[in-house]
C-alpha positions, 0 to 999 in steps of 0.5 A: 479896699480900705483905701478906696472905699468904707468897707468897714461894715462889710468887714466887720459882717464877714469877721463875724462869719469867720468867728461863727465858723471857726472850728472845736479844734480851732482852726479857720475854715478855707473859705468864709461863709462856710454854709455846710461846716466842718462836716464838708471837710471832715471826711474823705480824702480832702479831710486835712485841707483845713488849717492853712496858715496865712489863709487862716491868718486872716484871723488876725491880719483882716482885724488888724488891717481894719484897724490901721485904716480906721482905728476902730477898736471894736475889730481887735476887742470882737476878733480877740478871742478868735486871734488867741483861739488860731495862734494858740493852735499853730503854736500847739501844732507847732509844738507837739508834731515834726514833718517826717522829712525832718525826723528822718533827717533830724532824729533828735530833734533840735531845740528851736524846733519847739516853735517850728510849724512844719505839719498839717496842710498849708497852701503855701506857693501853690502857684509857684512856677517850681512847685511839686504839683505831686505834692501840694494838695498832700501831707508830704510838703514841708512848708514849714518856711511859709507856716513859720513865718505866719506863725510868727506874724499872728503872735506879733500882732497878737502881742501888739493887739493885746498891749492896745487892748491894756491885757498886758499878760496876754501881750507878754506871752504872745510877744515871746511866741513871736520872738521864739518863733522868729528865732526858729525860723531864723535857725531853720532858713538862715544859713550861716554865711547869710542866705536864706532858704528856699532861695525862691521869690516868694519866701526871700519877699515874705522875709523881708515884708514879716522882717524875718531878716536881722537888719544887717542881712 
């Protein structure tokens, strides 16, 4: 769309409303506007289906994209306080809750785990032709792969957007979130004779558009 046509002011328009409706507990809603707010999601059986990682990503990706096409720094310096306020809750999941599948597999956990996002609810490959239909719109997928590797994404553009912005505390400590949250998915999804898993199209391209994979595999 930037290609084609000057969608700044549309984009900036709707960076606000995302900003506007971004939750207490950070996360960013599924979609933006959201006219009736977290109470519409807050109760009842869809309450957890918030939090999605890559759609909440947006928090991060739009503003930067933005600023690839158009090199305006008023979409990083307004979105910076939303960035740090969405990466800082992934990482905080990320951190203190491990899926059940994994405890039950894994009792003490491993170290890398610290960075390993594998609860909440994420859309993931919904549309994926081998996906569970009995298990998307629950807390029993572990999507761990998709919402890692977002993970990873944000905190990356994160530390880069800190170091265009000259906060070279915030760059540093978002750089090393993104390192850390590289190796767990590496240590996670990278066996050790060099496949990747799940072998499914859409995670083999996710890792090589996020370079998810050392350059020698």
């Amino acid at each position: 769309a930037g290609f084609l046509s000057d969608v700044a002011g549309s984009s900036a328009k709707w960076l606000r409303d995302l900003r506007s409706g971004q939750w207490a507990d950070c996360r960013v809603p599924n979609y933006v506007p959201d006219p009736y707010g977290p109470a519409s999601h807050t109760e009842g059986p869809a309450s957890f289906l918030t939090g999605s990682a890559g759609w909440g990503d947006a928090t991060t990706i739009v503003p930067w994209e933005m600023w690839v096409e158009y090199g305006d720094e008023r979409f990083l310096t307004e979105q910076f306080d939303s960035m740090v306020a969405w990466v800082d809750f992934a990482a905080t999941t990320a951190a203190n809750d491990r899926h059940a599948r994994r405890v039950a597999e894994r009792p003490v956990a491993a170290a890398h785990e610290t960075f390993l996002w594998d609860t909440g609810f994420h859309w993931g490959e919904w549309c994926e032709p081998d996906s569970d239909p009995a298990t998307v719109f629950t807390r029993e997928a572990d999507l761990a792969d998709v919402a890692t590797a977002y993970l990873h994404l944000s905190a990356r553009r994160l530390g880069q957007i800190a170091g265009l912005l000259d906060r070279p505390e915030e760059a540093e400590r978002y750089r090393e979130l993104a390192d850390r949250s590289l190796a767990a998915w590496r240590a996670e999804f990278i066996y050790d004779d060099g496949r990747v898993t799940p072998d499914s199209q859409p995670n083999l391209v996710r890792a090589l558009a996020f370079d998810l994979v050392p350059a020698d595999l």
